[in-house]
C-alpha positions in Angstrom: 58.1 45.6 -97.4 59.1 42.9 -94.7 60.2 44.5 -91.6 58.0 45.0 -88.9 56.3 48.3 -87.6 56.7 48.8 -84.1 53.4 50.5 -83.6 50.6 47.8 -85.0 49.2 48.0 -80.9 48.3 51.8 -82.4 46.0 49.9 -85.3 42.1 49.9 -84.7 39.6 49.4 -86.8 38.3 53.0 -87.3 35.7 54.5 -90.2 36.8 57.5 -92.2 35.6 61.3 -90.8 34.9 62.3 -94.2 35.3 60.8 -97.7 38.4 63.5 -98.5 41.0 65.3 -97.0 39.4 67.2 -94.2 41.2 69.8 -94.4 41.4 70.2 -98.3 37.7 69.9 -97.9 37.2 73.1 -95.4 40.1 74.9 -97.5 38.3 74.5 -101.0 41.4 72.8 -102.4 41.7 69.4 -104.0 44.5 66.6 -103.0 46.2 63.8 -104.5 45.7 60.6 -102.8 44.2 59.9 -99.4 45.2 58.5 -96.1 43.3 57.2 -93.3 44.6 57.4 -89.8 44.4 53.7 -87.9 44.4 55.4 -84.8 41.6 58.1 -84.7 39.9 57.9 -88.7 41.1 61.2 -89.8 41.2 61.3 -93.6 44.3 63.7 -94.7 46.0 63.9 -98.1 49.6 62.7 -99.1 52.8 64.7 -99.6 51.9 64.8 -102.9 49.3 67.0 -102.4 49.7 70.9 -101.7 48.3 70.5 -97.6 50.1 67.4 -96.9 47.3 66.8 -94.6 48.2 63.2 -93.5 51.5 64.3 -92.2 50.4 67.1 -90.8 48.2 64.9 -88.8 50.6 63.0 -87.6 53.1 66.2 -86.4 50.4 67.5 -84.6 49.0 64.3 -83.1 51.7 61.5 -83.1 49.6 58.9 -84.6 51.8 56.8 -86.1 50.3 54.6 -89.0 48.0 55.5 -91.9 45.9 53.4 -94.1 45.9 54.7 -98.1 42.2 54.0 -99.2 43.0 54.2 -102.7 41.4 52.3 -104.8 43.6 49.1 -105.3 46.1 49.7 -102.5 46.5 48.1 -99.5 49.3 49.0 -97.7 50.2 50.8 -94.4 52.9 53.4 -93.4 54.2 53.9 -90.4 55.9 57.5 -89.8 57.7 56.7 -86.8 59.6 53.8 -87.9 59.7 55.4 -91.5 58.3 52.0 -93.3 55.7 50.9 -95.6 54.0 47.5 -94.8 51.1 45.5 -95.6 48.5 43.1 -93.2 
C-alpha cells in the first residue's frame, strides 16, 4: 500500500443495501467476506466466495473501488488500477 488510486473522485459516502451479499442473499448461499461498493452501496462477496459478487458488480457496472466492511479492516481496492489502499 502506497501508490495512489486514480479513481478516489468515484468515493462517496454511501450506506450498505443489505447487511450481506445481495446476491448470495436472494440465491440462498453464504459468502466469505464482504465488500461495499463506494460508488452506489452495493454489498457483494469476495473472490473467495462461490458468487464472487463484488467483482461481478464491478464487470457489470464499472464501479471501480470497494470498501471491505470486515470487522477490523480498513482498506480499499480499486479494480481498475488493480491496488489495495487505505484513507
Amino acid at each position: 500500500m502506497g501508490s495512489t488510486c486514480s479513481h478516489l473522485d468515484t468515493i462517496h459516502q454511501v450506506k450498505p443495501h443489505t447487511r450481506g451479499c445481495e446476491e448470495c442473499l436472494k440465491l440462498g448461499q453464504s459468502w466469505v467476506h464482504l465488500r461495499l461498493c463506494k460508488e452506489c452501496g452495493h454489498v457483494g462477496c469476495c473472490d473467495s466466495s462461490i458468487g464472487k459478487h463484488a467483482t461481478k458488480h464491478f464487470h457489470a457496472v464499472k464501479h471501480p473501488v470497494v470498501q471491505s466492511i470486515e470487522p477490523g479492516e480498513d482498506w480499499y481496492w480499486c479494480y481498475v488500477d488493480e491496488l489495495m489502499f487505505e484513507l
